[in-house]
SEMAR-5532 format. One record per residue: residue number from 1; z, x, y of N, C-alpha, C, O in turn. Coordinates in pm, 1 decimal. Atoms other than C-alpha are relative to their C-alpha. Layout:
N
@pos:NUM	n.c3:Z	n.c1:X	n.c2:Y	ca.c3:Z	ca.c1:X	ca.c2:Y	c.c3:Z	c.c1:X	c.c2:Y	o.c3:Z	o.c1:X	o.c2:Y
...
//
This chain:
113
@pos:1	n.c3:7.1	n.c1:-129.6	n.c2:-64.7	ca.c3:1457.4	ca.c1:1336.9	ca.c2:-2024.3	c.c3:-144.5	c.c1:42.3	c.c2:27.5	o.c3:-167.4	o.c1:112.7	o.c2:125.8
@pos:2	n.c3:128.8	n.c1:-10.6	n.c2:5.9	ca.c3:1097.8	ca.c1:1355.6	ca.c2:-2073.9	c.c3:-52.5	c.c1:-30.9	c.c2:171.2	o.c3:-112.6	o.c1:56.2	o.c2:234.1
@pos:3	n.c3:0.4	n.c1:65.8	n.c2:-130.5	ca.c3:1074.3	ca.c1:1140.1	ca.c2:-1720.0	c.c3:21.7	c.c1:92.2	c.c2:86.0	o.c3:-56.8	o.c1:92.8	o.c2:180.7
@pos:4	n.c3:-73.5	n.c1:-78.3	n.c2:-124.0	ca.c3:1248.0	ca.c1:1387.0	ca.c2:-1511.0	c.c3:-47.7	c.c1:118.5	c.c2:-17.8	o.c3:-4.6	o.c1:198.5	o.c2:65.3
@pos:5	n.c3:70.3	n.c1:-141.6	n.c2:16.8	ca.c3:1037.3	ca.c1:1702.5	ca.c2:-1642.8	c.c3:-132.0	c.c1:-5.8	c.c2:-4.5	o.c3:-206.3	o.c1:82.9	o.c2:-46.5
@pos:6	n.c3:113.4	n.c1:43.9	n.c2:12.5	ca.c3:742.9	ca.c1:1486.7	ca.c2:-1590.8	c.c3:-140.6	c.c1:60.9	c.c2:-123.5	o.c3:-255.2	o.c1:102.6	o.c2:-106.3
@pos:7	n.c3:94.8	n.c1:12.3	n.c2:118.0	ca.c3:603.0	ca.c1:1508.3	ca.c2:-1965.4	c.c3:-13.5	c.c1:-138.9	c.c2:-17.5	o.c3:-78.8	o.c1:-169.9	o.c2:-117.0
@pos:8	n.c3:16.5	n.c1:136.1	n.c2:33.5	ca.c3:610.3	ca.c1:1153.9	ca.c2:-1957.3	c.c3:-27.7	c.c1:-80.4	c.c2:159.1	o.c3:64.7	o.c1:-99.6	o.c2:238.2
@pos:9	n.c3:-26.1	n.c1:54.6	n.c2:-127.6	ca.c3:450.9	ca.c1:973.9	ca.c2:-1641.1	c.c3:95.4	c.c1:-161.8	c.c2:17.5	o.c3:180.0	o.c1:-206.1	o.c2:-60.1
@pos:10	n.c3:-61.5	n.c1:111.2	n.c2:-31.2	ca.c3:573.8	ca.c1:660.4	ca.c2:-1506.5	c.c3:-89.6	c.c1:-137.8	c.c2:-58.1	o.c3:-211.8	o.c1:-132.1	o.c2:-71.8
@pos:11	n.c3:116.2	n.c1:97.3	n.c2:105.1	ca.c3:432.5	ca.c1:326.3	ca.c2:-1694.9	c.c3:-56.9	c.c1:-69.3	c.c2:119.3	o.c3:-0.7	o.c1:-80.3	o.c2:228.3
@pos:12	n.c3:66.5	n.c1:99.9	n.c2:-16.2	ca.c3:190.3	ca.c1:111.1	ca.c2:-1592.3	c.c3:-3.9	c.c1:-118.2	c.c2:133.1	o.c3:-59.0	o.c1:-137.7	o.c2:241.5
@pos:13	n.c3:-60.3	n.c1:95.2	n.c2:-37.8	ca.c3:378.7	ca.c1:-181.9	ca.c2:-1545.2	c.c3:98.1	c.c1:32.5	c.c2:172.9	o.c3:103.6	o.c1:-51.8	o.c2:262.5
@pos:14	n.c3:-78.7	n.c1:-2.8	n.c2:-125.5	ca.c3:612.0	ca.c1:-26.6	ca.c2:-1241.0	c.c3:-93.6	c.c1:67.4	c.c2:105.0	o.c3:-59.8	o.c1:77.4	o.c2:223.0
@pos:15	n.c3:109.8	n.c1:3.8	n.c2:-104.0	ca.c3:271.9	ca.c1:89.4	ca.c2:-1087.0	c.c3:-55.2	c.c1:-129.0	c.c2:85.1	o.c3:-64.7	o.c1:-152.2	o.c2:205.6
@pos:16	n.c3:34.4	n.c1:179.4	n.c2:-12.8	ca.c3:151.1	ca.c1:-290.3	ca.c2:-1105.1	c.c3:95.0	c.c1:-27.0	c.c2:118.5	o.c3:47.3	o.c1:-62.8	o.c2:226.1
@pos:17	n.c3:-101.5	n.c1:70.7	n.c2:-86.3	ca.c3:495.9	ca.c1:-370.1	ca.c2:-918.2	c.c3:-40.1	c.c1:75.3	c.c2:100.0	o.c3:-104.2	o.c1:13.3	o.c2:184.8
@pos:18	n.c3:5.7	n.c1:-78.0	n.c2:-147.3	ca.c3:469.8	ca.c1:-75.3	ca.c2:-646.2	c.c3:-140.9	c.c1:-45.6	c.c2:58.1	o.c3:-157.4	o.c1:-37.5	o.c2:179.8
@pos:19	n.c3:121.0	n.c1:27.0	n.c2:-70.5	ca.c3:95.7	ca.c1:-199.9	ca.c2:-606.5	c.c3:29.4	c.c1:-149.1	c.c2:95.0	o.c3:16.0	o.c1:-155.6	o.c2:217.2
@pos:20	n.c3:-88.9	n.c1:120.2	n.c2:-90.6	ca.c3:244.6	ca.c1:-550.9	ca.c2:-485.5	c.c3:67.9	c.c1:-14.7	c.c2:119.3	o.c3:44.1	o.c1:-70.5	o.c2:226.4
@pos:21	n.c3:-101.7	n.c1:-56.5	n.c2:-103.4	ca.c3:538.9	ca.c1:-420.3	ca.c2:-326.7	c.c3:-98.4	c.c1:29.8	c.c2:108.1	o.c3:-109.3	o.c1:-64.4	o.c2:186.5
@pos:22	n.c3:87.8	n.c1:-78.6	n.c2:-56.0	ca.c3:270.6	ca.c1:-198.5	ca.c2:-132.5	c.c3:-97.4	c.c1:-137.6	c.c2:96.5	o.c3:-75.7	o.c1:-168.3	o.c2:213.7
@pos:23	n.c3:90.0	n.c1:159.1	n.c2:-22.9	ca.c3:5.6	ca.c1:-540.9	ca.c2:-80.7	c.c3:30.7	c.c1:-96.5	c.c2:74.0	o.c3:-40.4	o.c1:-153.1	o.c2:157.1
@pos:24	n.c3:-87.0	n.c1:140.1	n.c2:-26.6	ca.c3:219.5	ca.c1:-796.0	ca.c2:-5.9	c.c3:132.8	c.c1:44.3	c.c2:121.8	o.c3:154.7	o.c1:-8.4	o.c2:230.8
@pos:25	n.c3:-147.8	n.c1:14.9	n.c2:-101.3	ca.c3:568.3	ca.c1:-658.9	ca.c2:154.0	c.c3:-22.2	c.c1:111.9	c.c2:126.3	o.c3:47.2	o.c1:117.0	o.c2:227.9
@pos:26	n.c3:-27.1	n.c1:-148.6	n.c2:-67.2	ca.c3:474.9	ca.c1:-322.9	ca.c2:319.3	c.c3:-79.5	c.c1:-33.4	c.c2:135.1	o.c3:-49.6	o.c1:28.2	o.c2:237.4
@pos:27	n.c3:72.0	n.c1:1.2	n.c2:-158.9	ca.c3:217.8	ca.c1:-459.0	ca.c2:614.7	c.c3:121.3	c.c1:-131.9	c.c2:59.5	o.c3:142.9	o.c1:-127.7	o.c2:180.6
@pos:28	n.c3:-96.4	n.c1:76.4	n.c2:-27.7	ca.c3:492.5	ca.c1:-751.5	ca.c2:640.7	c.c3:132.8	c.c1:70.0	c.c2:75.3	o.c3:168.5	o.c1:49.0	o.c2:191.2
@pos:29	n.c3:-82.3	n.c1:-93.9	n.c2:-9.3	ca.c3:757.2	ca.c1:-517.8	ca.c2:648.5	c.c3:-54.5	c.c1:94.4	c.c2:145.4	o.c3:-0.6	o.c1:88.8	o.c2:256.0
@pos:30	n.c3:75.6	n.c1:-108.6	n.c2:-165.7	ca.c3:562.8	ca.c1:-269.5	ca.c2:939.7	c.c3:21.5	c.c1:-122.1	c.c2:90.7	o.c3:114.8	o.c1:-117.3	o.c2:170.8
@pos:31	n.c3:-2.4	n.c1:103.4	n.c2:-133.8	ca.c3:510.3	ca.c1:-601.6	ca.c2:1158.7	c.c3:116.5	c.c1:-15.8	c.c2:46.1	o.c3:136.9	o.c1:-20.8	o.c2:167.4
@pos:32	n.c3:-129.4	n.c1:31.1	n.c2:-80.6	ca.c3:868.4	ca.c1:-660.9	ca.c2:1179.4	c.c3:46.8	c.c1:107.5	c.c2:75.9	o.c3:99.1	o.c1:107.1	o.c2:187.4
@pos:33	n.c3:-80.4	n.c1:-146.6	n.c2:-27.6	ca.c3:966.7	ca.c1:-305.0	ca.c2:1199.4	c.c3:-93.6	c.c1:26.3	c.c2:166.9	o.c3:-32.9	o.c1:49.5	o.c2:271.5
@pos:34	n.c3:100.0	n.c1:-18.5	n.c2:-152.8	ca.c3:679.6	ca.c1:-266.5	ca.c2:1513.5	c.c3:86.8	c.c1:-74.4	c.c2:106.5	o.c3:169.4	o.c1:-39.1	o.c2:190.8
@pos:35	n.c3:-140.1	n.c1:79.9	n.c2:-111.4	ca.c3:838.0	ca.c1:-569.0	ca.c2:1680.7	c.c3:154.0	c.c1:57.8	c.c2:6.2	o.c3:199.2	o.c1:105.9	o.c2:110.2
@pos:36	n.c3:-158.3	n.c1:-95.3	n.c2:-60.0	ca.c3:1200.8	ca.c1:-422.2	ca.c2:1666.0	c.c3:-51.2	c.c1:134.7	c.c2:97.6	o.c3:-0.2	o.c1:160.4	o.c2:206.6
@pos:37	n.c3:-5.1	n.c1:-138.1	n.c2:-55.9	ca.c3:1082.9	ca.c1:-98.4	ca.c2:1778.8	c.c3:-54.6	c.c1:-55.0	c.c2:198.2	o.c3:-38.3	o.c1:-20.7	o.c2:315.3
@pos:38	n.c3:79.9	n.c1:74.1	n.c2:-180.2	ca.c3:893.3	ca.c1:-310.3	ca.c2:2088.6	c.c3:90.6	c.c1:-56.5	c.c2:70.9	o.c3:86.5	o.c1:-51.2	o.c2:193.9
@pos:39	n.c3:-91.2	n.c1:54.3	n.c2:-83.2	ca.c3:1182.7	ca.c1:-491.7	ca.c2:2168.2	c.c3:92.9	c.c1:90.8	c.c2:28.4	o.c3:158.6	o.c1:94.0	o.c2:132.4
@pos:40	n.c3:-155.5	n.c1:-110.5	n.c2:-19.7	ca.c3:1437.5	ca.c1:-228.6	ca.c2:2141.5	c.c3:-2.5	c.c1:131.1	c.c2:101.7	o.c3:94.1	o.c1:196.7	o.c2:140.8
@pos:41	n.c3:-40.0	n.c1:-71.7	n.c2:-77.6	ca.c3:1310.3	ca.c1:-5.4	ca.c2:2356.6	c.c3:-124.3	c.c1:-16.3	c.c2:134.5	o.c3:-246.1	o.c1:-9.9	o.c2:117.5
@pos:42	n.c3:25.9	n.c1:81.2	n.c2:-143.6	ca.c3:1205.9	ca.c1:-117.3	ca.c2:2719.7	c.c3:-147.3	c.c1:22.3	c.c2:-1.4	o.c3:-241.8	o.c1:-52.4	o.c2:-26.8
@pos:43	n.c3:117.2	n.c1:-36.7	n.c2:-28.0	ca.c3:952.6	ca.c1:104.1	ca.c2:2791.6	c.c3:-140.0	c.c1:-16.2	c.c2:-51.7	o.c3:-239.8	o.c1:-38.5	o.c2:16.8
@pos:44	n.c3:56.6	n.c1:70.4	n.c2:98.9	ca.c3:763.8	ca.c1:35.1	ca.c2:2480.8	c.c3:-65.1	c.c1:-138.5	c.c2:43.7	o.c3:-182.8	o.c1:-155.5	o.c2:75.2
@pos:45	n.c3:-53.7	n.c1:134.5	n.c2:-51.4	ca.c3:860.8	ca.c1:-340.3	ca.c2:2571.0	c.c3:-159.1	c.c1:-37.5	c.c2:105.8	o.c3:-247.3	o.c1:-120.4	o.c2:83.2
@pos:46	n.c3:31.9	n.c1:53.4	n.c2:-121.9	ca.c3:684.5	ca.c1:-325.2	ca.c2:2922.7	c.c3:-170.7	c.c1:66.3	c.c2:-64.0	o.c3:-242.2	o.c1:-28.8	o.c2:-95.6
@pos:47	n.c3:92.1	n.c1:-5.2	n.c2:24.3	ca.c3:352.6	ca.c1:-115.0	ca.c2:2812.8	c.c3:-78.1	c.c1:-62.6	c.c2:-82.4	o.c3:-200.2	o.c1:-52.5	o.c2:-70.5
@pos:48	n.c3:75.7	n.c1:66.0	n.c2:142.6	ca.c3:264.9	ca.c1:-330.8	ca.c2:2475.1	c.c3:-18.1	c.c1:-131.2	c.c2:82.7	o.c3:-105.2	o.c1:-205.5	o.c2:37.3
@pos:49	n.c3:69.8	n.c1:144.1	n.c2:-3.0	ca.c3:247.6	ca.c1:-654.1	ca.c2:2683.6	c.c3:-52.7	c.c1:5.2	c.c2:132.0	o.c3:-118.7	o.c1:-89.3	o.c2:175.1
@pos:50	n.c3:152.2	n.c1:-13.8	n.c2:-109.0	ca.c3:78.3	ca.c1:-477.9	ca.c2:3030.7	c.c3:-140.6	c.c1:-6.8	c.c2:-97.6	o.c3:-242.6	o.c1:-74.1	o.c2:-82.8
@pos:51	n.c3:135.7	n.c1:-12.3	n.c2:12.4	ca.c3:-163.1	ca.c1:-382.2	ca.c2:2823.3	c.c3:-48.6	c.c1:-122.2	c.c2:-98.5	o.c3:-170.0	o.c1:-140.0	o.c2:-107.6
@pos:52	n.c3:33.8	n.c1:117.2	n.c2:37.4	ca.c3:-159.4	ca.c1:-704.2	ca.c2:2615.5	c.c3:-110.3	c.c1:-113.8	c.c2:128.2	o.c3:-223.8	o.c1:-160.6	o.c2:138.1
@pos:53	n.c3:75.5	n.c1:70.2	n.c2:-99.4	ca.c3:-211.7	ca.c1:-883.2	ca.c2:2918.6	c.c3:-138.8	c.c1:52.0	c.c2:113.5	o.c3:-193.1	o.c1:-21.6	o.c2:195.8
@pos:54	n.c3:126.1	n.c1:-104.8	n.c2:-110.3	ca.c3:-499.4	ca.c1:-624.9	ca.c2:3123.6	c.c3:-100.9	c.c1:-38.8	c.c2:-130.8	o.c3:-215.8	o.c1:-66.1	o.c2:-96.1
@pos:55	n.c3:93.0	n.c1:3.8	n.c2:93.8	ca.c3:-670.3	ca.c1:-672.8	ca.c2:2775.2	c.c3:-57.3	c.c1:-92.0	c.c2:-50.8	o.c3:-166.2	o.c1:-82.5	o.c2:-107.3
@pos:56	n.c3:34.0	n.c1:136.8	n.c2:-0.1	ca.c3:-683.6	ca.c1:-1023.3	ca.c2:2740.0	c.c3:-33.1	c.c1:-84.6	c.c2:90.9	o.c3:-66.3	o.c1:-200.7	o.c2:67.0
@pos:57	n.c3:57.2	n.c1:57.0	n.c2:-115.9	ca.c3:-766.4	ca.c1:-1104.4	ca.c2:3079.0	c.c3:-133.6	c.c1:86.9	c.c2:27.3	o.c3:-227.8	o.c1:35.5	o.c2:87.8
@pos:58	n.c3:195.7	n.c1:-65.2	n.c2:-57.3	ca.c3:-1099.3	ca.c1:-860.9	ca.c2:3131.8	c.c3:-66.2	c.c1:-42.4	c.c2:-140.9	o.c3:-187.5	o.c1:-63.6	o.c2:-139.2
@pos:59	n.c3:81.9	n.c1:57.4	n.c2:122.2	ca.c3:-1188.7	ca.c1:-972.6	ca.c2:2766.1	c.c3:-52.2	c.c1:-129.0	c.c2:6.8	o.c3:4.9	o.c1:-225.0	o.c2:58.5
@pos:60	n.c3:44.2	n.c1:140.2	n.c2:-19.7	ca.c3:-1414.1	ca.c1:-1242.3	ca.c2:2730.0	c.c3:45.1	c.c1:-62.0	c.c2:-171.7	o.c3:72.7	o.c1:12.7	o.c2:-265.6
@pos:61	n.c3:-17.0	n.c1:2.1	n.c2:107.7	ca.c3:-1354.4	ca.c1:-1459.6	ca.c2:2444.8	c.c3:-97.5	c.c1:29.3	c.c2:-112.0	o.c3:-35.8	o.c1:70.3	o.c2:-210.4
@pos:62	n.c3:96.8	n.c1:-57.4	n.c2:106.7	ca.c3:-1666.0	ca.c1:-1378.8	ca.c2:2208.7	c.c3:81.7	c.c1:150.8	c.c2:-0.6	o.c3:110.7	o.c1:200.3	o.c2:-109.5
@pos:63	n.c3:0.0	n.c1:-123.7	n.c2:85.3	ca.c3:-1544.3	ca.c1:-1025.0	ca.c2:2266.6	c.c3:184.9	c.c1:14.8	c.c2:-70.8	o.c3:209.4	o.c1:96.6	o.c2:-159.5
@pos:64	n.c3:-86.0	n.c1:77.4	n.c2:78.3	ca.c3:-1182.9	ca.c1:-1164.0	ca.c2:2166.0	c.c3:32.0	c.c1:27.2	c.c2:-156.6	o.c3:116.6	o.c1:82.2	o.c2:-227.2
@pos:65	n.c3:-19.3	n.c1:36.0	n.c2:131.1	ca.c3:-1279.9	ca.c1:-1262.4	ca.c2:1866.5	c.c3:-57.4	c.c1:123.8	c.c2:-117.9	o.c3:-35.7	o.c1:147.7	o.c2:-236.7
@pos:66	n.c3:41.1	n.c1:-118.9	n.c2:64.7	ca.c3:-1457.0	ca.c1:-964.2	ca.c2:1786.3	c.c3:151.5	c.c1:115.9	c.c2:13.9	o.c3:220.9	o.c1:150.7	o.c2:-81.6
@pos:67	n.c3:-128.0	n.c1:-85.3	n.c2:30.8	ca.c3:-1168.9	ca.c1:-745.4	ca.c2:1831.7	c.c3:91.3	c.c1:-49.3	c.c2:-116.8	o.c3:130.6	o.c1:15.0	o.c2:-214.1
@pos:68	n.c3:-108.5	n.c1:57.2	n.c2:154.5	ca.c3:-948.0	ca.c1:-966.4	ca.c2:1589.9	c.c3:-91.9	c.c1:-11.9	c.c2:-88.4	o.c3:-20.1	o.c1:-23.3	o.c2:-187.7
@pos:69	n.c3:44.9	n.c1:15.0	n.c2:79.8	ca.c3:-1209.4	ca.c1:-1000.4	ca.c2:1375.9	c.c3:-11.5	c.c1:224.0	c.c2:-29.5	o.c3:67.9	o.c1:270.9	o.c2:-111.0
@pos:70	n.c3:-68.9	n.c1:-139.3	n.c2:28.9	ca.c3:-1204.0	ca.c1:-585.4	ca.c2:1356.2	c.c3:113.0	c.c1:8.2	c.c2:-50.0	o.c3:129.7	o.c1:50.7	o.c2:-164.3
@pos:71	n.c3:-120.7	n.c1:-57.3	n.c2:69.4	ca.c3:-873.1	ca.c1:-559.4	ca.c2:1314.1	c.c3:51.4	c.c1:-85.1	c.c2:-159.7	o.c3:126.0	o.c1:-44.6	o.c2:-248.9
@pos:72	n.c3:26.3	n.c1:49.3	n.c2:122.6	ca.c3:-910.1	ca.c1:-799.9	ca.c2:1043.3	c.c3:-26.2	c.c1:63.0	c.c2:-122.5	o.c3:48.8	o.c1:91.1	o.c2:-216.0
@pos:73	n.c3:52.7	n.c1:-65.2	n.c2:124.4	ca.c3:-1153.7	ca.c1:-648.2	ca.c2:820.5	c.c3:59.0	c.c1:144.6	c.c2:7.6	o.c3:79.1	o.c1:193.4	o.c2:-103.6
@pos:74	n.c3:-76.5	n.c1:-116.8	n.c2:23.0	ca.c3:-987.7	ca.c1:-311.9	ca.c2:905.8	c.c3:143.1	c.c1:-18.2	c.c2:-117.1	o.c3:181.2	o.c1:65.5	o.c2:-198.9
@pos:75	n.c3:-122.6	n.c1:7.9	n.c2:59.0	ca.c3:-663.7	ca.c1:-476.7	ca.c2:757.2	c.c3:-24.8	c.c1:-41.8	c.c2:-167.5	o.c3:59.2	o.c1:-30.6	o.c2:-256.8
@pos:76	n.c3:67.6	n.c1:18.0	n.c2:117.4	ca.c3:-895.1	ca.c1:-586.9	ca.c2:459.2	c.c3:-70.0	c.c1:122.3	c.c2:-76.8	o.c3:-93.9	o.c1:111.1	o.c2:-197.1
@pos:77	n.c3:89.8	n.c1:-168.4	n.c2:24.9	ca.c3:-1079.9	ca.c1:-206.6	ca.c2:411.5	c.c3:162.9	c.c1:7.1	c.c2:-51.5	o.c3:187.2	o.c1:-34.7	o.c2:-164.7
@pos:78	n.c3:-131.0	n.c1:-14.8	n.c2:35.3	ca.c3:-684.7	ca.c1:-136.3	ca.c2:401.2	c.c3:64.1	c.c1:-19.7	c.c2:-153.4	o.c3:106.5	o.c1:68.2	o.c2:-228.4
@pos:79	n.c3:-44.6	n.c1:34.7	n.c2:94.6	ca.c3:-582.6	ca.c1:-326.7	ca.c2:132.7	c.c3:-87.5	c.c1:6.8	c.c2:-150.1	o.c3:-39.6	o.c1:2.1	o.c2:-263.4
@pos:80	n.c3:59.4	n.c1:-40.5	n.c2:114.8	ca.c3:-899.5	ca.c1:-264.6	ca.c2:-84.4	c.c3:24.2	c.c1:171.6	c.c2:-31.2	o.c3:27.2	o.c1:214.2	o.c2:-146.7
@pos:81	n.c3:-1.3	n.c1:-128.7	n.c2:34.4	ca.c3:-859.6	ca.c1:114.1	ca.c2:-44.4	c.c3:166.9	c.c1:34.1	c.c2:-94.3	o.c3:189.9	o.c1:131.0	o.c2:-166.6
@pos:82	n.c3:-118.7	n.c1:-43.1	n.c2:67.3	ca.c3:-485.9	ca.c1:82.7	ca.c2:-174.3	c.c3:-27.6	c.c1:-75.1	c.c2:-151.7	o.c3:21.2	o.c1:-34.9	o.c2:-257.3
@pos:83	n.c3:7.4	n.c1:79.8	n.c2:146.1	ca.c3:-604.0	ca.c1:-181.9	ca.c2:-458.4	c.c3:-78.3	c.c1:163.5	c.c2:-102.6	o.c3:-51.5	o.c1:217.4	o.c2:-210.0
@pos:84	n.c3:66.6	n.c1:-147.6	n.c2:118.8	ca.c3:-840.4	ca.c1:151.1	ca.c2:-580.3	c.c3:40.4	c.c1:111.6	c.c2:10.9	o.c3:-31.4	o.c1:208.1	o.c2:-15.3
@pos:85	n.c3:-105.1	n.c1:-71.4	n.c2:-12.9	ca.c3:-572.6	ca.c1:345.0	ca.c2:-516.1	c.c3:96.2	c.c1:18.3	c.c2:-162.5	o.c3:148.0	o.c1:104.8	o.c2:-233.2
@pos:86	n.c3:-112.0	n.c1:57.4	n.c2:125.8	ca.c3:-379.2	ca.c1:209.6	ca.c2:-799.7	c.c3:-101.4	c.c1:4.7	c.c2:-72.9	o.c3:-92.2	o.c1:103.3	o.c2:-146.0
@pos:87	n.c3:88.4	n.c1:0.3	n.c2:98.4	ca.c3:-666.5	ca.c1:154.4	ca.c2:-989.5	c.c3:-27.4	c.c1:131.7	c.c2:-59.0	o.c3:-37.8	o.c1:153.0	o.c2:-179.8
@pos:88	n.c3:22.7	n.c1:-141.1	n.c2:6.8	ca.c3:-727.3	ca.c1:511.4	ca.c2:-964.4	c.c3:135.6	c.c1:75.4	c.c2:-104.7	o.c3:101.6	o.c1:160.6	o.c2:-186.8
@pos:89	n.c3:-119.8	n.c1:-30.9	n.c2:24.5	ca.c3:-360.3	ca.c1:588.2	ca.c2:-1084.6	c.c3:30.3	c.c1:-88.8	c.c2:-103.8	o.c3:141.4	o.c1:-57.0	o.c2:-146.0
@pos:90	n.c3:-15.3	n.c1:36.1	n.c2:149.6	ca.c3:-357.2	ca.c1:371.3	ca.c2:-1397.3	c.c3:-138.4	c.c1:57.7	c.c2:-62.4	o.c3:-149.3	o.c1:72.3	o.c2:-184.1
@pos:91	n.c3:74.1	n.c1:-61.3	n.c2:105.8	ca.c3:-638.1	ca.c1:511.1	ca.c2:-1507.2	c.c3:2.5	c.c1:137.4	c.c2:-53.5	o.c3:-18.2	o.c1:193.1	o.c2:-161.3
@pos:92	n.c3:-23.0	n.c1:-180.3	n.c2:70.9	ca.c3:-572.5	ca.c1:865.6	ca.c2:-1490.1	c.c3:148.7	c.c1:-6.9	c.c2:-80.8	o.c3:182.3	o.c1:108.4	o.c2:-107.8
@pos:93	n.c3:-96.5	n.c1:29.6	n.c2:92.5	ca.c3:-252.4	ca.c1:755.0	ca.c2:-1698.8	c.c3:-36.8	c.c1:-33.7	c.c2:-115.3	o.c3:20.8	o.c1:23.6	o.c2:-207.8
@pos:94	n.c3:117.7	n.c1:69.6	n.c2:80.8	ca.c3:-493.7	ca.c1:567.9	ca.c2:-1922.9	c.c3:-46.0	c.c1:138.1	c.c2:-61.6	o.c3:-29.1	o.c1:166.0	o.c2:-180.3
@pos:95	n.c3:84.5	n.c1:-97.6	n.c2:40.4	ca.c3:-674.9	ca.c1:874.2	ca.c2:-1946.9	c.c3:57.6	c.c1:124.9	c.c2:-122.0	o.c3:23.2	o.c1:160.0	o.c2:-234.9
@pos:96	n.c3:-73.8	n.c1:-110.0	n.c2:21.9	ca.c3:-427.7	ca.c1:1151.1	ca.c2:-1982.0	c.c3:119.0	c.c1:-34.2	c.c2:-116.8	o.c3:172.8	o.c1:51.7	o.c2:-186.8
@pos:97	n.c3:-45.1	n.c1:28.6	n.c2:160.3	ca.c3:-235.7	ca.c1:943.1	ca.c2:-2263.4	c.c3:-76.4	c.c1:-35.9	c.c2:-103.2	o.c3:-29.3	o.c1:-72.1	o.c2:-211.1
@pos:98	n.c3:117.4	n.c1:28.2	n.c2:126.9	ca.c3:-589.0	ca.c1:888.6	ca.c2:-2460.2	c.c3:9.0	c.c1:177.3	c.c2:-12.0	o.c3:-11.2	o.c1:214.0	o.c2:-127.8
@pos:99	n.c3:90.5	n.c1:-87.1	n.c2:17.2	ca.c3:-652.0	ca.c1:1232.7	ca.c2:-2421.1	c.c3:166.5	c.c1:131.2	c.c2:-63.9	o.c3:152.4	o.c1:228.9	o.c2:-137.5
@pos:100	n.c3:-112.6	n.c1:-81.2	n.c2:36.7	ca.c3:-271.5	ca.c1:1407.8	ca.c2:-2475.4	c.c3:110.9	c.c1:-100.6	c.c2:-16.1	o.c3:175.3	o.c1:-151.1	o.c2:75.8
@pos:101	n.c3:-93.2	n.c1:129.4	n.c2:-7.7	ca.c3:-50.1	ca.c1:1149.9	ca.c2:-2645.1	c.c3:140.6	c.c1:66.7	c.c2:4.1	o.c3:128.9	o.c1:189.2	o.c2:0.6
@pos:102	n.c3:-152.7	n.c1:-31.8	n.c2:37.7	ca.c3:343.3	ca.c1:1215.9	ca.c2:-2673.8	c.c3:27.8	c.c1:50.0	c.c2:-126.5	o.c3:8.3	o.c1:-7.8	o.c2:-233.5
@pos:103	n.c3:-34.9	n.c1:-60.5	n.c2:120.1	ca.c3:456.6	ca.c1:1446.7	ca.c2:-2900.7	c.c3:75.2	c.c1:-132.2	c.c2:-81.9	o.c3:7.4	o.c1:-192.7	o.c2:-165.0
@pos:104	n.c3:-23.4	n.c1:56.4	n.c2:80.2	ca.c3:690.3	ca.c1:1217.7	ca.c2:-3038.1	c.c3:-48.5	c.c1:-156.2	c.c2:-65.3	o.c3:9.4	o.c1:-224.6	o.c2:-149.7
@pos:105	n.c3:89.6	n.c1:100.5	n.c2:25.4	ca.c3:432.1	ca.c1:936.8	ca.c2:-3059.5	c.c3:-36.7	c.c1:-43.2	c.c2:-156.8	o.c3:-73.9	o.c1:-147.9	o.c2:-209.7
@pos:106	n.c3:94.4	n.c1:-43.6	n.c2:135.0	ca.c3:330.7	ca.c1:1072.2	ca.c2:-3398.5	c.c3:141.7	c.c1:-44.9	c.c2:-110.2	o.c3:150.2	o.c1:-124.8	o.c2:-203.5
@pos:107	n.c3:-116.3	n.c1:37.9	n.c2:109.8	ca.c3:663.1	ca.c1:1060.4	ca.c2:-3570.4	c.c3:48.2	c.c1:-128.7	c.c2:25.4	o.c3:142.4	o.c1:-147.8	o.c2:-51.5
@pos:108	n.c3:-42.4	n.c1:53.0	n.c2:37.7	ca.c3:729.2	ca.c1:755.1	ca.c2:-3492.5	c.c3:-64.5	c.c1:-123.3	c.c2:-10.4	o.c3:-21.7	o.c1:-235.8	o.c2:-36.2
@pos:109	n.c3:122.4	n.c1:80.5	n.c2:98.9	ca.c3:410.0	ca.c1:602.4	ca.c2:-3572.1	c.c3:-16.4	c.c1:-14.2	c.c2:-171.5	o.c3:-77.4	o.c1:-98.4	o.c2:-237.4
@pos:110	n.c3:-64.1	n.c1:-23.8	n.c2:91.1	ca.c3:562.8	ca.c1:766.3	ca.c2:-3890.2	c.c3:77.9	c.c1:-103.7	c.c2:-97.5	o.c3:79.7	o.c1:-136.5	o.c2:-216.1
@pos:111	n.c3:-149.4	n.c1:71.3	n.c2:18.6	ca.c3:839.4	ca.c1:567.0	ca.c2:-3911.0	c.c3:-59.9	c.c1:-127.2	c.c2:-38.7	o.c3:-34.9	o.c1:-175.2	o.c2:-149.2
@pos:112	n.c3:49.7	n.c1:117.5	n.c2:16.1	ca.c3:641.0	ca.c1:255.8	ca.c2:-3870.4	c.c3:14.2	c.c1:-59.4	c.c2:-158.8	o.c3:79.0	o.c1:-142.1	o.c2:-223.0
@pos:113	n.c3:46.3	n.c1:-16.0	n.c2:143.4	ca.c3:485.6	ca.c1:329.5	ca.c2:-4192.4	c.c3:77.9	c.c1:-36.1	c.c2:-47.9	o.c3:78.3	o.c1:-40.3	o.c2:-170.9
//
């Protein structure tokens, strides 16, 4: 009950997973979801590959490669800002259970005994 009246945050460990989840499936996940949305609806359809093609024909390739190389390290800025994202969010968990542990922490550190 503690969970649901948020005296107790969420552990660690299912941060770790959502940071993954997040890393790994969620720009995977957008690419497909983009493509459906491109194919599914025409108009979409017809502007994403005019301007594919107007953009790849006045481009030279040096500047090419500079564009994908942008959207690159953009997609790399991305994934470090969510890694210290999380980082950020186990620590203030870290923090806030050094600094205010669980009441019933005590009794049953008790118990141990």
């Amino acid at each position: 009950m503690d969970f649901l009246t948020f005296k107790s945050f969420i552990s660690i460990e299912a941060l770790i997973v959502f940071y993954y989840i997040g890393a790994v499936l969620l720009p995977f996940v957008l690419w497909l979801f983009l493509r459906w949305i491109i194919g599914k609806y025409e108009l979409l359809s017809s502007a994403c590959g005019k301007t594919k093609e107007l953009l790849w024909s006045v481009l030279s390739t040096k500047d090419k490669m500079k564009l994908v190389l942008f959207f690159l390290i953009g997609f790399l800025f991305m994934q470090l800002f969510w890694r210290m994202f999380f980082e950020f969010l186990i620590a203030y968990i870290q923090i806030r259970d050094a600094l205010y542990p669980h009441p019933t922490w005590h009794v049953e550190m008790l118990q141990i005994r």
